[in-house]
C-alpha positions in Angstrom: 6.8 35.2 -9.2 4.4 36.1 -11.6 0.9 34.0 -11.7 1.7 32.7 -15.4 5.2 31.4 -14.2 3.8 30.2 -11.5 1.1 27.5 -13.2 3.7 26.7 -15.8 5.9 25.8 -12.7 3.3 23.5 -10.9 2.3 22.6 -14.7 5.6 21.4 -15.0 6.0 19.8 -11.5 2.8 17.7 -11.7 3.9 16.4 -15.4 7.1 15.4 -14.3 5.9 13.7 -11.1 6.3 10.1 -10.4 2.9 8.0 -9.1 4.1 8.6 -5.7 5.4 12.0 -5.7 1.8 13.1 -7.3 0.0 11.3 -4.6 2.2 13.6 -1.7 1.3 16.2 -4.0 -2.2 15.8 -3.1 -1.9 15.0 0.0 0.0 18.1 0.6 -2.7 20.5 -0.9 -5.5 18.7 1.2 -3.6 19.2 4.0 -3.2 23.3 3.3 -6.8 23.8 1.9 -8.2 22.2 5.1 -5.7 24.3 7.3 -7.3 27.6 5.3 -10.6 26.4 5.8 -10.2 26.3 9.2 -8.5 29.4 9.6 -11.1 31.0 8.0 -13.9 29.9 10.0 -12.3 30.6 12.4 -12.0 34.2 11.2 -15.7 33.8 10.6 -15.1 34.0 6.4 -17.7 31.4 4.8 -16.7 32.3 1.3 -13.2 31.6 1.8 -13.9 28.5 3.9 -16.4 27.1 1.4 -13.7 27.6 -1.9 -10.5 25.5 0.4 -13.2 22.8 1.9 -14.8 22.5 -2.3 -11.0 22.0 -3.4 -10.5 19.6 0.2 -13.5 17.2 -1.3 -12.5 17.1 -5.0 -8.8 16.2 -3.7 -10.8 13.3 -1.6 -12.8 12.5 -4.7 -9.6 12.0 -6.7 -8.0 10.0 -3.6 -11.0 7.8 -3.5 -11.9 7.3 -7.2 -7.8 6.3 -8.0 -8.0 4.0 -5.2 -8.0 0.5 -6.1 -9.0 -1.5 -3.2 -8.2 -4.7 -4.0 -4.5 -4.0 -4.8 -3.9 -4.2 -0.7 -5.4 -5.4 2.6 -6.2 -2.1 3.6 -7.6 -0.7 0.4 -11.3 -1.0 2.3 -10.2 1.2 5.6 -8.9 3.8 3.4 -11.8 3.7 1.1 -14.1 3.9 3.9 -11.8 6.5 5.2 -12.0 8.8 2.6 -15.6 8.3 2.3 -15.8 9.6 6.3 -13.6 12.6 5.4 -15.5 14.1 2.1 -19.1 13.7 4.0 -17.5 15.4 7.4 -15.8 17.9 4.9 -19.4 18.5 3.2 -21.1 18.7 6.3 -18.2 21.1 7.8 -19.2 23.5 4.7 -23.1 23.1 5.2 -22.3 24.1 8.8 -19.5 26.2 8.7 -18.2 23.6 11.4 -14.2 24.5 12.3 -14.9 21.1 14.5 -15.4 19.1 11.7 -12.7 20.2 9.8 -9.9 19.9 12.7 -11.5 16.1 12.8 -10.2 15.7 9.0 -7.1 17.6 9.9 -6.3 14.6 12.7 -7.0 11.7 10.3 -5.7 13.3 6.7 -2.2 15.1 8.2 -1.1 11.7 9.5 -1.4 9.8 6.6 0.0 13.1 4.1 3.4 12.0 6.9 3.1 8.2 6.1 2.9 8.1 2.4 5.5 11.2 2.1 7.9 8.9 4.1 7.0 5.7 1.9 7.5 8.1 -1.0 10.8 8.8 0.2 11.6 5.5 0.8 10.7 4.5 -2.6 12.9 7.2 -4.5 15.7 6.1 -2.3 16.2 2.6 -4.3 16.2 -0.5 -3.1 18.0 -0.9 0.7 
C-alpha cells in the first residue's frame, strides 16, 4: 500500500469513526508508540525512542484535555492518571528510561482492553 493510500485510509477511518471507536483508536496508537519506544531503548536508539514517546504524550495530552471530569465518578483518577503517565513518559525520554515506559505499558494497555470492550459493547445495541 502506497503512503498516499495509506493516510487517505486512516483519513477516512478517523472521519468516519464514532466517539468511541476514536477514543480505541487512540488508545490503540499509545499502546504501539509506547511498545516502539521501548523496543528501541532497548536497542539503545534514542532518536527513535524520543519520536514514539513525543507521539505517546501528545496522545495523553488529547486523552487528558477531552476528558471531562465531572461527567463521571472516576473522571479525577483518570485525570490524575493521565497526568502520572505523560510526566513518567517525559521523564522516560529525558532518561532514556525502558523502566519508565514498561510502567506506562502496565497502566495504559489495560485500560486500551476496557474501553475497547465498552466500545464493543456499545456498538452492539442495547442488551
Amino acid at each position: 500500500m502506497t503512503a498516499a493510500l495509506r493516510a487517505r485510509y486512516v483519513n477516512e477511518s478517523v472521519s468516519t469513526a464514532s466517539p468511541q471507536r476514536l477514543l480505541v483508536m487512540l488508545y490503540d496508537r499509545l499502546a504501539l508508540d509506547l511498545q516502539r519506544a521501548q523496543a528501541a531503548l532497548g536497542e539503545g536508539d534514542r532518536v527513535a525512542a524520543s519520536e514514539q514517546l513525543m507521539h505517546a504524550q501528545d496522545i495523553v495530552l488529547e486523552l487528558h484535555g477531552t476528558l471531562n471530569v465531572e461527567d463521571w465518578d472516576g473522571g479525577p483518577a483518570l485525570s490524575s492518571l493521565y497526568t502520572w503517565v505523560h510526566s513518567e513518559l517525559v521523564m522516560a525520554n529525558v532518561k532514556g528510561d525502558a523502566r519508565r515506559v514498561a510502567d506506562c505499558r502496565t497502566v495504559v494497555e489495560p485500560l486500551r482492553d476496557a474501553w475497547s470492550e465498552a466500545a464493543a459493547v456499545l456498538s452492539a445495541g442495547p442488551v
